[in-house]
N, C-alpha and C positions, 0 to 999 in steps of 0.2 A: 504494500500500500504506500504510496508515496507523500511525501510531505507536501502540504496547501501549495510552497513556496514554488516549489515544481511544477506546479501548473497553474500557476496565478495570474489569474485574467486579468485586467486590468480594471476592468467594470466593475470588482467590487470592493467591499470595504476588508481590511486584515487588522489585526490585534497582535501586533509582534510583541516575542522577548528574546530580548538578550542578557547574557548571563557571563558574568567573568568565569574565566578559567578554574574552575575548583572553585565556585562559589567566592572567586578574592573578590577582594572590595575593586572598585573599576574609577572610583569618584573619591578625591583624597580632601580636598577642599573645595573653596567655593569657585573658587578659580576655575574648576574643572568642571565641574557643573556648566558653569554660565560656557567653556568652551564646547560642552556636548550641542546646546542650546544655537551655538554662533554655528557649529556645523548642521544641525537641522536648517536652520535657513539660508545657509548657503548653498546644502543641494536641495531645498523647497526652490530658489530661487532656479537651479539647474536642472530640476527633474520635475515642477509645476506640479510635485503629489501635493494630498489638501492633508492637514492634521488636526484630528476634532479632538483627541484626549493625550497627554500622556503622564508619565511618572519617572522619576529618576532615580533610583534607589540607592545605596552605597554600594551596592554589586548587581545590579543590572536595572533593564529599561526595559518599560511598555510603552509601546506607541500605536495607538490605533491609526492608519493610514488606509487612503485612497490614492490609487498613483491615478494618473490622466492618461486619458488614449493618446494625446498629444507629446506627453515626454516620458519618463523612464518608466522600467517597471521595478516591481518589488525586488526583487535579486539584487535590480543597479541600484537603487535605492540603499537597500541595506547596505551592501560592499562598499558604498564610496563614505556613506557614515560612520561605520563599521573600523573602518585601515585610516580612513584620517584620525578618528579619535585614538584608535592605537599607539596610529606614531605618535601624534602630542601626550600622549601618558609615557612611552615609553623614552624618550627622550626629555621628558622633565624629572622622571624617576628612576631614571636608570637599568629601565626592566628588560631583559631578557627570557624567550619564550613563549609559547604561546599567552593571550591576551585574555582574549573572546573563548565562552567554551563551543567547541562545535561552531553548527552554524543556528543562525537565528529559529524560531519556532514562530510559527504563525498559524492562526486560524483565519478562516473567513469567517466574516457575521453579517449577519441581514441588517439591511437601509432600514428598521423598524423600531421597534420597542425593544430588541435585543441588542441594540445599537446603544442605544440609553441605557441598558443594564448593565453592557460590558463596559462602556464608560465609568461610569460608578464606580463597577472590579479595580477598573485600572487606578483612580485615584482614590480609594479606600486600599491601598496598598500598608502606607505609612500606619494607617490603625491597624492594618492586620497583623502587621510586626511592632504592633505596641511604641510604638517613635512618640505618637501624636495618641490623642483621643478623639481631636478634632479634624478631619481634613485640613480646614482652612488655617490651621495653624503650623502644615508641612510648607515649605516654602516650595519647591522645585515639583509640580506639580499644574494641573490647568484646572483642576477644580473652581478656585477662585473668579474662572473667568466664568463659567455659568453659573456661581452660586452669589455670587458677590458684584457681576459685571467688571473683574480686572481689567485693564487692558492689555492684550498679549499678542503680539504681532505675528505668532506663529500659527496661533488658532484658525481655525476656519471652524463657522459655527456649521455644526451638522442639520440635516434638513429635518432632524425628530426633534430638537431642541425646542423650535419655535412652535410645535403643536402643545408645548405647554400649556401655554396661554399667549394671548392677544397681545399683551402688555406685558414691557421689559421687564416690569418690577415684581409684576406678580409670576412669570415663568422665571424668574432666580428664585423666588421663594419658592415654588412647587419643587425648582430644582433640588434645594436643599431638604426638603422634606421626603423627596423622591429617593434621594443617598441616604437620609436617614431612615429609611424605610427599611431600606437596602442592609445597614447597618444594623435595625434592631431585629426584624426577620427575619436576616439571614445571615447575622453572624459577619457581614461586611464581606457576602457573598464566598464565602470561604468555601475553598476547593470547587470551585462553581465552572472556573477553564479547565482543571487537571484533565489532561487526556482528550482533551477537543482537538479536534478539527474543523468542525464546521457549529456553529451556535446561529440558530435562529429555529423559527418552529419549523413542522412537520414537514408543512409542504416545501419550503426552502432547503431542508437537510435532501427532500428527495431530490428535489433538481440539481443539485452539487453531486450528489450521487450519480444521477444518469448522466450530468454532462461531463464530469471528472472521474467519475471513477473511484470516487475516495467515502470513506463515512463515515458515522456522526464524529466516534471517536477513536482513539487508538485500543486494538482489543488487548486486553491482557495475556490470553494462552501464547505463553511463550516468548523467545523474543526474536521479532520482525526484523527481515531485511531492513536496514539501513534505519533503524529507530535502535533506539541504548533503552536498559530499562526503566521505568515508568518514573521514579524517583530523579532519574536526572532530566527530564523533560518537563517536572513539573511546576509549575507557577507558582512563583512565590508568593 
């Protein structure tokens, strides 16, 4: 069964992670951070993909992303964010060896309500590893921009966002109550990606099926060509 990334269309949305080598930390201070941040929109600006969520952890990244039919796709996408942020870590810290573990992970997710929930996943991160209690109190995340109206030049606001509500003020407030929802329900979605591939409902998981070939999740019996076991694939 092959991974999303292998045959990623262009036309839909992904929920990437990447993951330091052996779980190291990838982010040493803030320097680093704000540089992960300057190479997203430097190949936003070179690969015109849209980004509605993501989270920077101290040992890996989620980025929900949409590439354009007009510029790169997700592979160029990843590689060129991927090797530039390498060499700037490893030439400010002297490192040696591999970086990045493997290669990135990605699901696809449905332009819907799964879209909104996976968002949430990604910045209920920081809560899930106990950092924050609050979202909005992680700094290097995009929460802020739909719950608070931040201003974030990276963001592109997704097209479920606005079915909130009508009014700016009142879809940040649903938003925040929509994460918090998320948070007391479900535990801040915990273990909610492990083992996906594809997230969205029924009818969506089928069409991913017929046209790609892949399903909902990765199966357990055994271990698959070109997939490691379930423990290092899975989402922090």
């Amino acid at each position: 069964m092959p991974r999303t990334a292998r045959v990623a269309p262009k036309e839909h949305v992904y929920h990437v992670l990447t993951r330091g080598n052996n779980r190291q930390d990838v982010f040493e201070d803030d320097d680093d951070f704000k540089k992960y941040l300057d190479l997203l929109f430097r190949y936003k600006e070179k690969y015109h993909f849209k980004l509605y969520h993501y989270v920077m952890m101290t040992n890996h990244v989620h980025l929900i992303i949409e590439p354009s039919k007009g510029g790169g796709d997700l592979s160029e996408i990843m590689k060129g964010i991927n090797l530039s942020y390498a060499r700037h870590y490893k030439r400010k810290n002297n490192h040696t060896g591999h970086f990045w573990q493997d290669r990135y992970k990605s699901i696809i997710i449905s332009k819907d309500e799964y879209l909104l929930a996976c968002g949430s996943y990604v910045e209920l991160n920081p809560v899930r590893a106990k950092m924050v209690e609050d979202p909005k109190d992680y700094t290097w995340s995009s929460y802020r921009v739909y719950a608070y109206g931040k201003r974030d030049v990276l963001i592109d606001e997704h097209p479920v966002y606005p079915q909130l509500s009508g009014e700016e003020r009142e879809r940040r407030k649903k938003y925040r109550e929509f994460v918090r929802g998320m948070l007391k329900e479900k535990e801040a979605m915990k273990g909610e990606m492990e083992r996906r591939i594809v997230y969205g409902g029924a009818d969506f998981v089928k069409d991913m099926a017929t046209n790609y070939n892949i399903s909902e999740k990765i199966k357990r019996m055994g271990r698959q060509r070109g997939w490691r076991k379930n423990k290092e694939n899975r989402p922090l």
